[in-house]
N, C-alpha and C positions, 0 to 999 in steps of 0.2 A: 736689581732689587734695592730699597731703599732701605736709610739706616732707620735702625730697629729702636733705639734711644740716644737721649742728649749724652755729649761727654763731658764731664768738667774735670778740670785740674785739680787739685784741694790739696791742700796744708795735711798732710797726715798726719798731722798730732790733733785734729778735730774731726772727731768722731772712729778713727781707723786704727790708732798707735798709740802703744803707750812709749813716745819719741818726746816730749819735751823737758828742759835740762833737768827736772826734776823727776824723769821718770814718770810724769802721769800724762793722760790722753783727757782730751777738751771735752765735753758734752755741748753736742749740739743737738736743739730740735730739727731743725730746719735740715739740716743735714742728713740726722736720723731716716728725715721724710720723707726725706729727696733720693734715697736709695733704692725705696720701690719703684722709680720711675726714671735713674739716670744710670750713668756707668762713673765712677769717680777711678780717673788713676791721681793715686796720691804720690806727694815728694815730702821726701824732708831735707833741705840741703844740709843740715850741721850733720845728719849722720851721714850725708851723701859724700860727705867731706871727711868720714871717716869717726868722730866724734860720738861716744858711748852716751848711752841713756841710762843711769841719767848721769852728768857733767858740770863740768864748770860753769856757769851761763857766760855767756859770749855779748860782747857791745860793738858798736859804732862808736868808732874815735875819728874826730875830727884833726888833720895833721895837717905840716905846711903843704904837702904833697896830694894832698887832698883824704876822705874816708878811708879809713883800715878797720879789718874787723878784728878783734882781739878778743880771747879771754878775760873775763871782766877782771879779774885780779889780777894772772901771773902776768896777763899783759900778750902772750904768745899770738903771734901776727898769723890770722889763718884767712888771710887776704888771699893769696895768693892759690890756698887748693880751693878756696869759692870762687875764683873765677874762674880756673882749672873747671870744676863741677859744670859751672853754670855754660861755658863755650860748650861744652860736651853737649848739656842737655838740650839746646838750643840748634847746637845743631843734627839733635836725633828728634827732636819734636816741632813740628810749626802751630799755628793759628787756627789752619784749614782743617787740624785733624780735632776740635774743641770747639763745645759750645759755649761755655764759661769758667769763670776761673773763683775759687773762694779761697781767700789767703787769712793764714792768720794776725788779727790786729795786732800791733805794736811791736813784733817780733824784727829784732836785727835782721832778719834774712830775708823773710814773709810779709812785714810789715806794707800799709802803702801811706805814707803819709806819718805815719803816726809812732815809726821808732823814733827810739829817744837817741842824741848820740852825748857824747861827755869828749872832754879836753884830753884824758887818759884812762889807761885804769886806775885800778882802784877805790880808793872811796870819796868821789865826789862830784857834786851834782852836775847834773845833765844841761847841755847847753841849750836845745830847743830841739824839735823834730826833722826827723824826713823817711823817704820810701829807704824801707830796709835793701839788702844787696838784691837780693830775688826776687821781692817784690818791685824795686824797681825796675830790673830787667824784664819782668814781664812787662809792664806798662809798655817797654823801649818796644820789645818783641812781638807781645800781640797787642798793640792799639788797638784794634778794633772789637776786641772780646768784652761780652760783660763782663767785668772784675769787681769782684766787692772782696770787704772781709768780716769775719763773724760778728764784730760788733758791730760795724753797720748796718747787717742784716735784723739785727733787732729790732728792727724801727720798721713798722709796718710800710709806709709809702715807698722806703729803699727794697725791701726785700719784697715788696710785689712787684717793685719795675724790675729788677734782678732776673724775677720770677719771670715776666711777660719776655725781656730778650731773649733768656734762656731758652728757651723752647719756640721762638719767632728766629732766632739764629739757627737752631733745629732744621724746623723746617723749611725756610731758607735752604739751608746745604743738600736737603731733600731734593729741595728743588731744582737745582742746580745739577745735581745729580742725574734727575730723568732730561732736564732739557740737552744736556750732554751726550745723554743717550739716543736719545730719540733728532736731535738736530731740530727742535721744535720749540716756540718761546710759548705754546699753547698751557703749559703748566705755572709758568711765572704768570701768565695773567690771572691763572683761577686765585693763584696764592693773592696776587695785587685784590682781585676783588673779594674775597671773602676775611682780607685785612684792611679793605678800605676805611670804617668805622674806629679801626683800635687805629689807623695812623692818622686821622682827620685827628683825633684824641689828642695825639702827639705829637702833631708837627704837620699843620696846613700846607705850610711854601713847599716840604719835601714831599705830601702826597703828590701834589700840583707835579712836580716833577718827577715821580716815579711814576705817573699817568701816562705822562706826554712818552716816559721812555719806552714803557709796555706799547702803546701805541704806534711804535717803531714805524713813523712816517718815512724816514729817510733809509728804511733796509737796511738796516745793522743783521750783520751775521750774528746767530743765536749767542754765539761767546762775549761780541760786542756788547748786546743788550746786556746780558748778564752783568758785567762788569760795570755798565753804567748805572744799572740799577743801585747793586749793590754799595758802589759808592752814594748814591742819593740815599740809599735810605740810613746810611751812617746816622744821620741827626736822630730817629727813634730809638735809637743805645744811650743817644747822651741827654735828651730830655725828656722833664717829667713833664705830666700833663698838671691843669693848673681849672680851677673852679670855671674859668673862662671857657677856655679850650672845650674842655668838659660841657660847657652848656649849650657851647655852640655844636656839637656832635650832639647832644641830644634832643637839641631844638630842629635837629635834620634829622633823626628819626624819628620823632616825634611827626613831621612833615607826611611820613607812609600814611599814617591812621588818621590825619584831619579833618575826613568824609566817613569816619566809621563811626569816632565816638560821638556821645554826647554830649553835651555842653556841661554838666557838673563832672562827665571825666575830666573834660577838655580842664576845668578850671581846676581839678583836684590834682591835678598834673603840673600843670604851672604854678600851683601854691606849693606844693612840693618841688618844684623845683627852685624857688624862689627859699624855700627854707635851706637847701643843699649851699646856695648862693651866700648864705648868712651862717655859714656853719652849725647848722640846728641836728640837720642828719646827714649820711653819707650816700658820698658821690652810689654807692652798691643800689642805696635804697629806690631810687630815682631812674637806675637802670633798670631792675626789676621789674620794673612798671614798663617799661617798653618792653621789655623781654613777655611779661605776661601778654600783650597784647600781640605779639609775633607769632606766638602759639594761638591765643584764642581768633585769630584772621589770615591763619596760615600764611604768614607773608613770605614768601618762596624767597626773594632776595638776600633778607636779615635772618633766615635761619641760620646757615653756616656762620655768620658773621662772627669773628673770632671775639669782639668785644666781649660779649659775653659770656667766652671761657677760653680766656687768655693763657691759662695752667692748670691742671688736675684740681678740681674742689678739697683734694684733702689736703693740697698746701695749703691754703688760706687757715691763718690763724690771725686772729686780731684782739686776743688779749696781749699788750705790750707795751713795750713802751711809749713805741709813737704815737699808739691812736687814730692814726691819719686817716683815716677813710675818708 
């Protein structure tokens, strides 16, 4: 039997706990949303570390010895039961059992990138950034997971490619799952081909090569392929697709229907695409229009084609800040 839903990891002071030093819990939408359709097991490590809610707020100090995490005032070095925490939790959880990770932004523990740290405690200013204690270990521990964090996700273009790994790593481990079972690569190929379109989208050289490895010229035992794939298809976690990319996937679907339509579709299609090319409309709108014409020519191929519903419709939101469609 395959798994029933995505798992993520998440910061539990967003959206699950009232765990942060102040005693309150984050509002998140995106998270909210995400609950009818994933499984979240939440951490918090300051209270994993034993630390009441709400407390002292906690910082990153920079020493000769290198980072310490400390109580922002009294100073109290709780370096030592975070790594205590984190050895534990790393070694009771892996990568394999998660489909993504959401941490919270800026936070000493949670942070990726964008804690603050300072010279000491106390009162005074912050030297410049980096990955909080947890959130860096995660990067060290699962590499290959989507990871974002709440403020990131704000921003329409990050939290729909978030979106599309998250449930493309899903079904992935689905995968892997029956071919395990069965001793058959017969299911990685359906996934290869009913994701052909969304990986042309994102990364040409690695379809080219997650092709050749489905195609298993050289008889790789099932575990083989898997593994080789898997590592190929690494690059659509880490890039976005791009106006380009974009137009060249839909100048090959567009390819299906070139004996069907007419010549003002043909042209009301390319001016519409041409507008998408100039940032007039969005990359969605320009899909749609293939997508109507899949349905109105029953194109047996491009039905399943993940492109055109890479995550549940009720995640899509696109008032925000990014705009990016």
């Amino acid at each position: 039997m395959g798994l029933s839903r995505p798992k993520i990891l998440c910061s539990a002071c967003l959206e699950h706990c009232n765990c942060r030093y102040d005693g309150s819990v984050i509002k998140n939408e995106t998270i909210e949303k995400l609950k009818e359709y994933v499984d979240f097991v939440t951490v918090c490590p300051e209270m994993a570390i034993g630390l009441p809610s709400p407390r002292e707020a906690i910082r990153i100090i920079k020493t000769d010895s290198g980072f310490k995490l400390v109580d922002s005032y009294k100073g109290t070095d709780r370096t030592p039961d975070m790594e205590k925490f984190m050895d534990g939790f790393f070694k009771e959880n892996n990568q394999d059992e998660f489909d993504g990770v959401i941490l919270k932004c800026k936070s000493p523990t949670c942070g990726l990138k964008d804690a603050k740290y300072y010279p000491s405690a106390g009162k005074v200013p912050s030297i410049d950034k980096t990955n909080g204690f947890f959130g860096g270990a995660i990067k060290s521990h699962f590499p290959n997971l989507p990871t974002e964090d709440d403020g990131r996700l704000m921003h329409f273009n990050i939290r729909e490619h978030f979106l599309m790994s998250l449930f493309l790593h899903f079904e992935f481990r689905n995968v892997v799952s029956e071919v395990n079972t069965i001793k058959k690569i017969s299911p990685l190929v359906a996934f290869h081909t009913k994701n052909k379109y969304l990986f042309m989208a994102y990364h040409q050289k690695a379809l080219s090569q997650m092709g050749k490895i489905v195609a298993n010229h050289e008889h790789h035992h099932p575990d083989e392929v898997l593994k080789l794939y898997e590592q190929a298809m690494l690059p659509i976690y880490s890039t976005y697709p791009n106006s380009g990319k974009n137009t060249n996937m839909l100048l090959h679907l567009f390819g299906y229907f070139k004996n069907e339509l007419s010549k003002d579709e043909k042209s009301f299609f390319l001016d519409q695409l041409e507008q998408y090319q100039n940032k007039k409309i969005p990359f969605s709108s320009v899909l749609m229009i293939i997508r109507s014409w899949v349905i109105r020519f029953d194109e047996p191929y491009l039905k399943n084609q993940t492109i055109f519903n890479m995550f549940p419709t009720d995640l899509i939101e696109v008032t925000d800040s990014g705009k990016g469609l």
